[in-house]
N, C-alpha and C positions, 0 to 999 in steps of 0.2 A: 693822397691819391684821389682821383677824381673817378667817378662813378664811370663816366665814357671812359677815364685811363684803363680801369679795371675791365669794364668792357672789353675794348681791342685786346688786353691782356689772354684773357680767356679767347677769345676769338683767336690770338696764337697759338695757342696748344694744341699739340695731335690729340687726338682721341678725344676730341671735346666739341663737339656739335650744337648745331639752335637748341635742339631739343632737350638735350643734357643741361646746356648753361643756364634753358629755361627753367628744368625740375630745382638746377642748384640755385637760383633767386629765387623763386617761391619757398625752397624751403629754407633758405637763409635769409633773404628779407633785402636783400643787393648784392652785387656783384663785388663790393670793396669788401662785404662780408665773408662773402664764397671766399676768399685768397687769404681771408686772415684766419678761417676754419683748419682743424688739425685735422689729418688725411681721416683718423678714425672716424670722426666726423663726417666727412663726408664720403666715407664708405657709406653709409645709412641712406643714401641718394640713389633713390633707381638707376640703375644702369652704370654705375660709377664705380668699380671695381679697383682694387689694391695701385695696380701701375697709372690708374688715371688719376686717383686719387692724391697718391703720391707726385705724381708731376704738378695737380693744381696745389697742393702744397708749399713745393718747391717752386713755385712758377718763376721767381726772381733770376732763376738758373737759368731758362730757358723762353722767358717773352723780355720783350723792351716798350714797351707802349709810348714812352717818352720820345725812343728815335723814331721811331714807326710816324709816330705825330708831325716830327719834324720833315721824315721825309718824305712827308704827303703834300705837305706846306711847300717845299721845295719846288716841288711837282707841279706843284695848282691842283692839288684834288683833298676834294671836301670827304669828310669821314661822319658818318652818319651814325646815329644808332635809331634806335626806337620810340626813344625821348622827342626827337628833332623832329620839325613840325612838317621839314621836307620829305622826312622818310617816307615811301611810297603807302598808303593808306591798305591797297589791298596786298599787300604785302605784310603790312603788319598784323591784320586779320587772320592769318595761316598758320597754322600749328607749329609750322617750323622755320617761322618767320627767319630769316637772317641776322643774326645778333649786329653785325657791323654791315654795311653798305660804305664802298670806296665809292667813289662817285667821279672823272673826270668830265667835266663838260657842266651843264645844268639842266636839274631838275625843274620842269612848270607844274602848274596845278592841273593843266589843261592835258600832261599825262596819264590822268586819270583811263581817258578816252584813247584805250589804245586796244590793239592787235596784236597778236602774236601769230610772223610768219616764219614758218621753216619748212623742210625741206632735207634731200639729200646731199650728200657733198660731193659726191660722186652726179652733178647734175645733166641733164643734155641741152642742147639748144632753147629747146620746146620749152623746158624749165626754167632755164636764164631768163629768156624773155618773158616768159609768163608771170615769176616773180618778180620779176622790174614793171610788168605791167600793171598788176594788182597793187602793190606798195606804190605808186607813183597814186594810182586816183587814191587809195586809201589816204595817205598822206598828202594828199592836196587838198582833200574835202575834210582834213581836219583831225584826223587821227592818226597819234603816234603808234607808228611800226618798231615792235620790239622783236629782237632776234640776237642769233648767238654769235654774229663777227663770222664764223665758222666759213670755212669756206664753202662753195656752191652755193645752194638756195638761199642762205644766212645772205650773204655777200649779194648776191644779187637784187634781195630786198631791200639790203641798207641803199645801194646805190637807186634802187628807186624812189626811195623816201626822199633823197637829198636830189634829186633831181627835179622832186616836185616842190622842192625850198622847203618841204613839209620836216617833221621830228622823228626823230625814231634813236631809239634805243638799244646802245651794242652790251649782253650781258655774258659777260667773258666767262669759260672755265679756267683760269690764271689769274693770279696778281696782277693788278693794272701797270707792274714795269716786267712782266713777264709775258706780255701781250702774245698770243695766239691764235693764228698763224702769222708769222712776222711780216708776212706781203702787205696785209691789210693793215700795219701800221699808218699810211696814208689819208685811209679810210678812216680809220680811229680817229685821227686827225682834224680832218674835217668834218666829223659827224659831232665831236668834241666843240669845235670850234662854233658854235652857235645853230648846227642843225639837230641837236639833243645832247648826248650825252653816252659815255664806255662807262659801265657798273662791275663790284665784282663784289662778294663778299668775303672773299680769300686775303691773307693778309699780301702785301704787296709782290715782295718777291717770291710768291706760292709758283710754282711752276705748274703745269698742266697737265694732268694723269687718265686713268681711266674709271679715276670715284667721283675727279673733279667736276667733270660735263655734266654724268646726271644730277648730280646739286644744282649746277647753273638751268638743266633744262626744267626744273620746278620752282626758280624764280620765273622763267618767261611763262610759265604754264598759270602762274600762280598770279602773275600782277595784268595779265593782259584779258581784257572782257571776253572776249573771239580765241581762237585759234583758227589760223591758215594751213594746211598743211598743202604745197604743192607739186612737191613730186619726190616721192619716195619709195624704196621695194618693202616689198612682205617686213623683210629685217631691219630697222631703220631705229634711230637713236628719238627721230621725229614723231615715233608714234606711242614712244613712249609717255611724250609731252603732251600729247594730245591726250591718254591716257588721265594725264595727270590732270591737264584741263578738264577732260570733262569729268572728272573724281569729283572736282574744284567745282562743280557748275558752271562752269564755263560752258559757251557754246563749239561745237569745232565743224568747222568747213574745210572740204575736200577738192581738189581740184584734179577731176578725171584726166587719162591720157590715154594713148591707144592700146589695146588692149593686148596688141601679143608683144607687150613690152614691159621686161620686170621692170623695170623705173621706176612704172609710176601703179605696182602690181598693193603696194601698204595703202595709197592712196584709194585703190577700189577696194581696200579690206573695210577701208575706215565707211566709204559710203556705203556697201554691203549692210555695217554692224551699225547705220541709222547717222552720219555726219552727211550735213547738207551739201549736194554738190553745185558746184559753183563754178562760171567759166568769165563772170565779170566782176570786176569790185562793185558795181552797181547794186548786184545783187545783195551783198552785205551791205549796205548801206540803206536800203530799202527793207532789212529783216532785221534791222535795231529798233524799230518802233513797236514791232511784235516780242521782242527779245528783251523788253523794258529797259534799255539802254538811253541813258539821258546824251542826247549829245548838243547840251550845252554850253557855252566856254564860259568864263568870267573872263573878260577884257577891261581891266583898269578897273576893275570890282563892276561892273555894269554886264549882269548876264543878257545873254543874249544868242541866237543861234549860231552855229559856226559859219554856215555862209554870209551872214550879214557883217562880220567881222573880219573875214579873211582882208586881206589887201591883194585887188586886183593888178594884174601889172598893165603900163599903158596898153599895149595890144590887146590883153582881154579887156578894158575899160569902151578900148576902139571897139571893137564887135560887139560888144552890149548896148553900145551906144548906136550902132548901125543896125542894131537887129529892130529896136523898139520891140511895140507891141503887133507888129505884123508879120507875118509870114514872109520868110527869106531863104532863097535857095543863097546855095556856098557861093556861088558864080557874081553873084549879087553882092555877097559880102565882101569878096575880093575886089571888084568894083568903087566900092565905098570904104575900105580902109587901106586897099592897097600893099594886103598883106600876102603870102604866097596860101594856096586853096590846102595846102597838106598841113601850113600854120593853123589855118583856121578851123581844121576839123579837128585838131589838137586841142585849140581852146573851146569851141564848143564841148567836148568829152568835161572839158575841167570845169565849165561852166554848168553843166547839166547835172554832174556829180554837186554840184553845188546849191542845185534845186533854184539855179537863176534861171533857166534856160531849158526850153520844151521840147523835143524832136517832136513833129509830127513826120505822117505817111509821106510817101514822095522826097525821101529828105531834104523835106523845110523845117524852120526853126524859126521859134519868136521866145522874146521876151516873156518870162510868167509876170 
């Protein structure tokens, strides 16, 4: 058996978490070691009592790492551990790191550079759009949007991410063929299919409970530089995460809403108790150089900034090219590329997020 075999092994069993598998390798020396230990044995392990002990003994009873393997391979999804070079860095940094990462879709390096947005699931208009607006420049000017699939805020962020061609990340409370909420399997889908990637640390067909979410919501808390939170009550699953973010050092941003509305009643708890509040992605993206946030990329091993690397699409190519270095109202620029004046204030926003592109007074725009 192989060390990752033994891995996913453990990572099957009830009663057996990061944090437990982590005391049982430190003090056995591997994980092929933990399964060949006699229960007495690792009775002796904090936290490891008579029936857990007992089942990691028995594990052959009750895990299959060999099918599990195969029906990931089946699937098209990669199974990570700790060892692997793709596992998420700040992730493996945290005390209760995830023993196993399912992976469908792919991991970039340039993941590093991300956000964590949530929200309530119970959302209102105000919040739809508000999370599609934030995730859209966030993910256009280069930073992947992590979030929980979940419906409301979750959902409404992933669809901004991928609207902006940008990445982002769905980190499930289920096995990845037990996917959660089943509507969003489309979304899964397509966010899989080369706009980032659906994570889970649960073995495949785990189904989704009420212990499973809070584990998922301190991987998002835990791998994303930022937290978003944009609209949620006093009582919300989102401020936990936030919680845990900022435990994590993480930074977390809030986004106000009107005030005799519980909605968005956690979101004025959190800027009350000192989270930035915030009504543009602009904002955050101008508070990472303060934040010591490198937002770097490696493209083809050649670092360099994320605007200088993005790929423009022809229309914004057209109005960079029509802006020059002079001063241009919109009117002007519809003029000269012929494109309609609600396109063009579109791609200015994407441009500008991008540090190509100036607003001045009057709104005019040039070239930087």
């Amino acid at each position: 058996m192989t060390e990752a075999e033994a891995l996913i092994a453990l990572n099957q069993l009830p009663q057996t978490g990061p944090v437990k598998i982590k005391r049982l390798i430190e003090t056995f020396g591997s994980a092929t070691k933990v399964l060949r230990a006699a229960d007495t044995a690792l009775q002796q392990v904090q936290g490891i009592g008579p029936e857990s002990a007992k089942l990691i003994a028995d594990w052959e009873n009750h895990t299959d790492p060999a099918a599990e393997i195969s029906l990931a391979k089946e699937r098209n999804i990669t199974i990570l551990t700790q060892q692997d070079s793709d596992y998420p860095a700040a992730l493996r940094d945290s005390y209760d790191a995830p023993v196993i990462l399912y992976v469908w879709g792919k991991l970039e390096e340039r993941d590093i550079h991300s956000i964590g947005i949530v929200g309530s699931r119970k959302l209102t208009h105000y919040g739809r759009e508000t999370a599609r607006k934030f995730a859209y420049q966030l993910a256009g000017a280069g930073l992947t949007v992590i979030s929980g699939l979940a419906r409301g805020i979750d959902t409404a962020a992933h669809e901004g991410a991928v609207a902006a061609k940008g990445r982002t990340i769905g980190v499930l409370g289920s096995g990845l063929m037990q996917l959660y909420p089943p509507e969003n399997l489309a979304l899964a889908e397509k966010i899989a299919d080369g706009h980032g990637a659906i994570i889970s640390e649960f073995p495949l067909q785990t189904s989704p409970d009420k212990q499973t979410f809070p584990q998922r919501n301190r991987i998002v808390a835990h791998w994303s530089r930022a937290i978003l939170v944009v609209e949620c009550p006093s009582r919300s699953g989102s401020l936990i995460t936030a919680n845990l973010a900022s435990e994590a050092g993480r930074h977390v941003y809030a986004v106000p809403g009107p005030i005799d509305r519980p909605t968005s009643g956690g979101c004025h708890d959190l800027i009350r108790d000192g989270a930035t509040l915030v009504t543009d992605g602009s904002q955050i993206l101008d508070d990472f150089s303060h934040l010591n946030f490198d937002l770097s990329l490696t493209v083809e091993n050649e670092p360099g900034p994320i605007e200088t690397h993005l790929d423009l699409t022809e229309e914004e190519n057209a109005v960079l090219k029509a802006l020059g270095h002079d001063e241009r109202l919109i009117d002007e620029l519809v003029a000269a590329t012929s494109l309609p004046s609600h396109q063009i204030s579109v791609i200015l926003m994407k441009l500008e997020l991008r540090n190509l592109v100036l607003t001045l007074p009057g709104q005019r725009y040039k070239k930087k």
